[in-house]
Structures are given as structure tokens and as C-alpha cells.
C-alpha positions in Angstrom: 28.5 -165.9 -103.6 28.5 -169.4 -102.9 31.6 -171.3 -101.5 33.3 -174.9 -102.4 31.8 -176.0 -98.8 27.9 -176.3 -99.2 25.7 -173.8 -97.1 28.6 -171.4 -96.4 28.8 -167.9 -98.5 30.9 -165.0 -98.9 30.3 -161.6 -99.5 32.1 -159.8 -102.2 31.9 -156.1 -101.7 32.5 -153.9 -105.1 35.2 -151.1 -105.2 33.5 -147.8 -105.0 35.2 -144.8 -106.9 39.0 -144.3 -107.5 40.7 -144.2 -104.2 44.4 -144.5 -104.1 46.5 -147.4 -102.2 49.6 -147.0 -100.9 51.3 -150.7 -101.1 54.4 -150.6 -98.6 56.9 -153.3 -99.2 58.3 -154.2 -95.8 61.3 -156.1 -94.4 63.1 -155.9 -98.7 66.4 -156.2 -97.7 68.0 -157.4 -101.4 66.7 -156.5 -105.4 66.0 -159.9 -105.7 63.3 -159.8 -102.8 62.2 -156.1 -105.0 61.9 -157.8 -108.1 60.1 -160.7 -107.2 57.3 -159.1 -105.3 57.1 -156.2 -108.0 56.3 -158.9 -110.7 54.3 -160.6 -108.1 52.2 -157.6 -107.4 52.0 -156.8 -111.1 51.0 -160.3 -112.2 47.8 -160.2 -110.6 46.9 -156.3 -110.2 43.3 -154.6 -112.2 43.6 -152.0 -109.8 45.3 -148.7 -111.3 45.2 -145.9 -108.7 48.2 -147.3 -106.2 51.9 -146.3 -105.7 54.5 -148.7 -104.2 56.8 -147.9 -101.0 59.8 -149.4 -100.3 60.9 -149.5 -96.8 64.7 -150.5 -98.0 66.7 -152.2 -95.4 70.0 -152.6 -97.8 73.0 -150.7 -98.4 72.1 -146.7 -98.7 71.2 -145.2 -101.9 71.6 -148.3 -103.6 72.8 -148.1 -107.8 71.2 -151.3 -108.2 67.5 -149.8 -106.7 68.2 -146.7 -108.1 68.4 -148.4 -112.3 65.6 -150.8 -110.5 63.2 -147.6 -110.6 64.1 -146.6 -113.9 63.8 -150.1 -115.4 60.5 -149.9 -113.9 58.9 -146.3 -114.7 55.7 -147.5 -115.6 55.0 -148.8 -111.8 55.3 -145.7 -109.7 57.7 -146.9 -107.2 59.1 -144.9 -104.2 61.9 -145.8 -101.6 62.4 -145.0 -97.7 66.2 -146.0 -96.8 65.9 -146.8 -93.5 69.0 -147.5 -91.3 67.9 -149.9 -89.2 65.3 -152.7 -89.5 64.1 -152.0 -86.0 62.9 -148.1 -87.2 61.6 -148.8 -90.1 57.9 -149.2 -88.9 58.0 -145.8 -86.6 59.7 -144.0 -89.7 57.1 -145.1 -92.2 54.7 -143.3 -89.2 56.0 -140.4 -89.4 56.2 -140.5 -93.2 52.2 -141.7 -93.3 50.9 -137.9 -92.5 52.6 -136.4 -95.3 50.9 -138.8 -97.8 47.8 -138.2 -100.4 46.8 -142.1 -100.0 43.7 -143.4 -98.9 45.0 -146.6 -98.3 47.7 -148.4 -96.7 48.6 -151.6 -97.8 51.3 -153.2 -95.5 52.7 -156.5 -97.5 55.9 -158.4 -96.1 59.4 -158.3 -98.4 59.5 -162.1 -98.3 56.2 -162.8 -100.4 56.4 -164.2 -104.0 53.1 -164.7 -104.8 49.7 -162.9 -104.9 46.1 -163.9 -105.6 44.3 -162.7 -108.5 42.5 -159.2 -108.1 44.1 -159.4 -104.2 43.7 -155.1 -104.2 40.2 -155.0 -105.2 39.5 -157.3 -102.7 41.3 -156.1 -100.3 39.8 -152.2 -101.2 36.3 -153.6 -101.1 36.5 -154.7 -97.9 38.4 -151.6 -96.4 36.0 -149.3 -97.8 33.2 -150.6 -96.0 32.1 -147.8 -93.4 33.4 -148.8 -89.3 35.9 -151.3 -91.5 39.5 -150.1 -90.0 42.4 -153.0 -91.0 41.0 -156.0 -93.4 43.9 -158.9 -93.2 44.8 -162.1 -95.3 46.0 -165.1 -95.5 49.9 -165.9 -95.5 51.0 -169.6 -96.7 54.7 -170.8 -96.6 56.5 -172.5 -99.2 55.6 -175.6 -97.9 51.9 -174.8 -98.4 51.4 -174.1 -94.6 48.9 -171.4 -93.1 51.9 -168.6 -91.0 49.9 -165.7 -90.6 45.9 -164.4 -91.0 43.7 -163.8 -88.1 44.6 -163.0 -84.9 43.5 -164.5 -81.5 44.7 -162.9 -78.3 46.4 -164.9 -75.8 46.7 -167.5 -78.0 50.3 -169.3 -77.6 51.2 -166.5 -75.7 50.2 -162.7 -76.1 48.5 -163.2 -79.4 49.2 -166.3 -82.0 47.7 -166.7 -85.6 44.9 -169.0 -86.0 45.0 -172.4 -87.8 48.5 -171.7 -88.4 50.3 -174.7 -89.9 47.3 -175.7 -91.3 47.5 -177.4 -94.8 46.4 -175.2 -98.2 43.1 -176.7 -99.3 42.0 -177.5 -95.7 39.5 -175.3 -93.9 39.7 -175.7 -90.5 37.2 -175.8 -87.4 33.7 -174.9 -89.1 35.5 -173.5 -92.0 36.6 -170.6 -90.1 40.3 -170.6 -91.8 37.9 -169.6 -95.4 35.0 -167.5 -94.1 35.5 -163.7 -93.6 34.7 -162.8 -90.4 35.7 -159.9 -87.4 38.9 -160.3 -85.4 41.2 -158.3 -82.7 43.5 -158.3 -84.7 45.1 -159.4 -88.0 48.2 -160.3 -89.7 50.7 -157.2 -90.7 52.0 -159.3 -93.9 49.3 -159.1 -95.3 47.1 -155.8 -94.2 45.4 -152.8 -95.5 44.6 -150.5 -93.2 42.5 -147.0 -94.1 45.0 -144.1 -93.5 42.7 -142.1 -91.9 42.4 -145.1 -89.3 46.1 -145.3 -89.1 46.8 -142.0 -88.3 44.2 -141.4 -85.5 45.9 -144.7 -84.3 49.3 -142.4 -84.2 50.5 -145.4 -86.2 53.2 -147.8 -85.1 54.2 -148.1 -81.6 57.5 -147.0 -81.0 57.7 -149.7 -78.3 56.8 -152.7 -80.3 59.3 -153.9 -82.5 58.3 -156.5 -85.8 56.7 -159.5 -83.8 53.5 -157.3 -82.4 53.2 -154.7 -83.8 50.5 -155.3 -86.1 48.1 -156.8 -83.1 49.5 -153.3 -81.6 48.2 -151.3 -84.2 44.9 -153.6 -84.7 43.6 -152.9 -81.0 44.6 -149.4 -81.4 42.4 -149.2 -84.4 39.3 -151.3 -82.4 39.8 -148.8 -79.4 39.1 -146.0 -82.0 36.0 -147.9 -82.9 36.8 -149.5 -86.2 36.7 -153.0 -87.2 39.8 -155.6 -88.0 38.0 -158.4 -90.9 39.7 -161.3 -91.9 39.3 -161.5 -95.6 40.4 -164.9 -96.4 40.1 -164.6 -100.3 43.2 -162.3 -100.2 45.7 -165.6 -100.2 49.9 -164.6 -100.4 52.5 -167.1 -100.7 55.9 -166.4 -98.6 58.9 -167.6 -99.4 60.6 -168.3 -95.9 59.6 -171.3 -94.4 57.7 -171.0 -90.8 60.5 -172.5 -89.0 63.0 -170.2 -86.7 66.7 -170.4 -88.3 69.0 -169.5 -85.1 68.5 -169.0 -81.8 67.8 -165.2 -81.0 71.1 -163.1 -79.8 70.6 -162.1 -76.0 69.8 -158.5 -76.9 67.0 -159.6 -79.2 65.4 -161.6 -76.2 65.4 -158.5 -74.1 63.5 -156.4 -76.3 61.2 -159.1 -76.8 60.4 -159.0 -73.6 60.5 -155.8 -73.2 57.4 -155.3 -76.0 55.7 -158.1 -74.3 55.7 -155.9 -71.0 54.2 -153.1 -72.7 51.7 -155.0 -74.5 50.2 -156.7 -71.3 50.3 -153.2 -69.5 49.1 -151.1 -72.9 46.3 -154.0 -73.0 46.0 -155.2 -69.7 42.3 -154.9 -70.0 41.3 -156.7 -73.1 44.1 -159.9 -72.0 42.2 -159.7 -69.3 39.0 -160.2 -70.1 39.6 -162.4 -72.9 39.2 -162.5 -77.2 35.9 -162.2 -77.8 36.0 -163.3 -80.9 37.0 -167.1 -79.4 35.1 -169.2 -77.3 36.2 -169.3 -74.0 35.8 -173.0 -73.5 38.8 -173.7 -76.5 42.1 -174.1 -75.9 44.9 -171.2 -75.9 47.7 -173.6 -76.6 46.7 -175.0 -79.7 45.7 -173.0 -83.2 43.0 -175.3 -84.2 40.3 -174.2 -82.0 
């Protein structure tokens, strides 16, 4: 199909037969988080064959999730308590091998809005054969680019390209709007095949929130499937991209800690550079 930009396309590959998506709802710590992203999700969904997963930070066995659910019996909706945030990703792991999905569609707690047909795009994408994690784009609610595509050592061990970047802009040759291959993308926004997942072995237990979906997305590439930016998946998240407090001492440790075992896990791949960026462009700015 053609784009807004002239001489630039997109492909827009058709769902093929009925599989089933898993949506997990990450990071929910409140019903009014659950309620908006339900009517978000449900707004903008053709798709019927999905289920959606809680990962529920909040107070245990909950009344007010539990009348939720029953207010809601015509979504099928499932929750994980989980007691702390930092286990929630290795306990949905564990929980992955027991499901009948063939999908796994990892979206953050914080988003309110979704674009139209998002799952069949999405699905279309993920389906494709070699096609492992297919990724989106995140805007804030000041209409700035947080999260998408990936670019190792970037900013760091890994940083989000064009992030900050105005909605309606495209970026360095368009690449913020074009579908293309990264390392890695975005876990606010991801589907990844289950299959794919599980021969990952999911989550690490080692990488807390901030990495673990590059993590998983070079797991995934080592098992010879693809990570694709699909840029015509576009969610809006309600937090803006600026840090509130400074992070307690023990929070720093652990970060550093999971930036250890990245550069060891991955010591190769940092080593030799993304591939999928020029070597000639800078690794302190997103912009390329």
C-alpha cells in the first residue's frame, strides 16, 4: 500500500486462519488502569479469538477485580496475582507452558489508547514464517515517541529509536513509519509467537522491567527468528516519558546488576555492533 510520504510503501500481510492471542496486561496496578485499557482494547478490536491476562500488581484477590470480571463476562478475562512487581515477568514464564495460545501479546498497564484493527496487524505480521516478536509504536501523552524499535548500545545498553520524536513526524528517511527488522523491540507493545517464547525459556530471571524485552528479543534472534518493527500498531501511554524520583539505592544495584548480565549474556553482539544501524551514526543521540 502506498504511504502519506511519496515513493515509500508498506506491506499489509492478511491474518491467516483463527489463531488465538493471548493479550497480557502488564504493570495494572489499580481498576482504573484495568478499565481503561479494557475499553481501550475493546474500542478498536475485529479480532475475536483472544483472551486477556492480567498480571495484577494490587491488593490480593481484589473484590473490586473480582465484580470487574463479572461486569465484564463477555471479554474473557483472566488474572495472575502476583506479589511482587519484580516476579511478575518470570511468573507469567512459568505460567506461558501451560497455555493453549498461539500468541502472546505483551501490552503495558499504563496505555489508554489503541489503533484501529492493532491485533490483526499485529497477527499478520507475527504469523509470517521466521517472524519471532513484531513490536509498535508507544507515544506519551504529550504526543512524544517512548518506545518502538530497538538499537543496541544506543544511550547505553540498548535505547529506543527516535524516541522523543513528535507524532506526525517521521524521522531520518522515514524510518520511525516504515516496517523494518530490528534486535530488538519494545515490550509495551509486543506480540511474540508462543512457540518462539518458550524455546526462548521466556523471561530472564536476571533482568528486571528495564531490559527485559531486548533480553527476550536477542534470545528469540539467537533461535533464528526475526524481531519487525510494525510501526502501523500506534498505542498512546498515559505516563509521561519523564522520570518522577530519583531511584532508591537498592533499585540502582539491581540495575546494575541486569546491566552486568546483559553485557556478559551478550558480550558478543555489543561487541560487534547493531547491525541493523550504521556504524558511522551516533550512539548518543536517537535520531540517527
Amino acid at each position: 500500500e502506498p504511504m502519506d510520504n511519496p515513493g515509500f510503501y508498506r506491506v499489509n500481510y492478511r491474518v491467516q486462519g483463527n489463531a488465538k492471542v493471548s493479550i497480557v496486561l502488564m504493570n495494572v496496578t489499580s481498576l482504573k488502569d484495568l478499565r481503561r485499557i479494557i475499553r481501550a482494547v475493546s474500542r478498536h478490536r475485529s479480532y475475536g479469538n483472544f483472551e486477556i491476562l492480567v498480571l495484577w500488581n494490587g491488593p490480593e484477590k481484589n473484590k473490586g477485580i473480582l465484580n470487574f470480571i463479572k461486569e465484564h463476562r463477555q471479554i474473557p478475562i483472566k488474572v495472575v496475582y502476583c506479589t511482587s512487581a519484580r516476579n511478575n515477568f518470570v511468573t507469567f514464564s512459568r505460567l506461558a507452558e501451560k497455555m493453549d495460545s498461539d500468541y502472546l501479546l505483551f501490552l503495558d498497564g499504563q496505555v489508554e489508547k489503541v489503533s484501529r484493527g492493532f491485533l490483526e496487524t499485529f497477527l499478520g505480521n507475527a504469523q509470517r514464517p521466521y517472524v519471532g516478536a513484531v513490536g509498535g509504536r508507544v507515544y506519551d501523552n504529550s504526543g512524544r515517541l517512548v518506545a518502538g524499535a530497538k538499537i543496541l548500545d544506543l544511550k547505553g545498553l540498548a535505547g529506543d529509536a527516535f524516541e522523543g520524536l513528535k507524532f506526525g513526524y517521521t524521522g531520518y528517511f522515514h524510518k520511525a513509519v516504515l516496517q523494518q527488522n530490528f534486535h530488538a523491540v519494545s515490550g509495551k507493545a509486543m506480540m511474540v509467537r508462543r512457540t518462539s517464547f518458550l524455546q526462548a525459556g521466556g523471561f530472564s530471571e536476571e533482568v528486571e522491567d528495564r531490559y527485559k524485552d531486548v533480553d527476550l528479543c536477542l534470545k528469540v534472534r539467537k533461535n533464528g527468528s526475526l524481531s519487525v518493527y510494525e510501526p502501523y500498531v500506534q498505542l498512546y501511554h498515559m505516563e509521561s516519558k519523564t522520570r518522577g524520583a530519583e531511584d532508591s539505592e537498592a533499585k540502582v544495584r539491581r540495575f546494575q546488576e541486569e546491566i552486568e548480565y546483559m553485557r556478559c549474556q551478550w558480550i558478543d553482539i555489543l561487541r560487534k555492533g547493531d547491525p541493523y544501524y550504521n556504524k558511522n551514526l551516533s550512539l548518543t543521540k536517537w535520531n540517527y
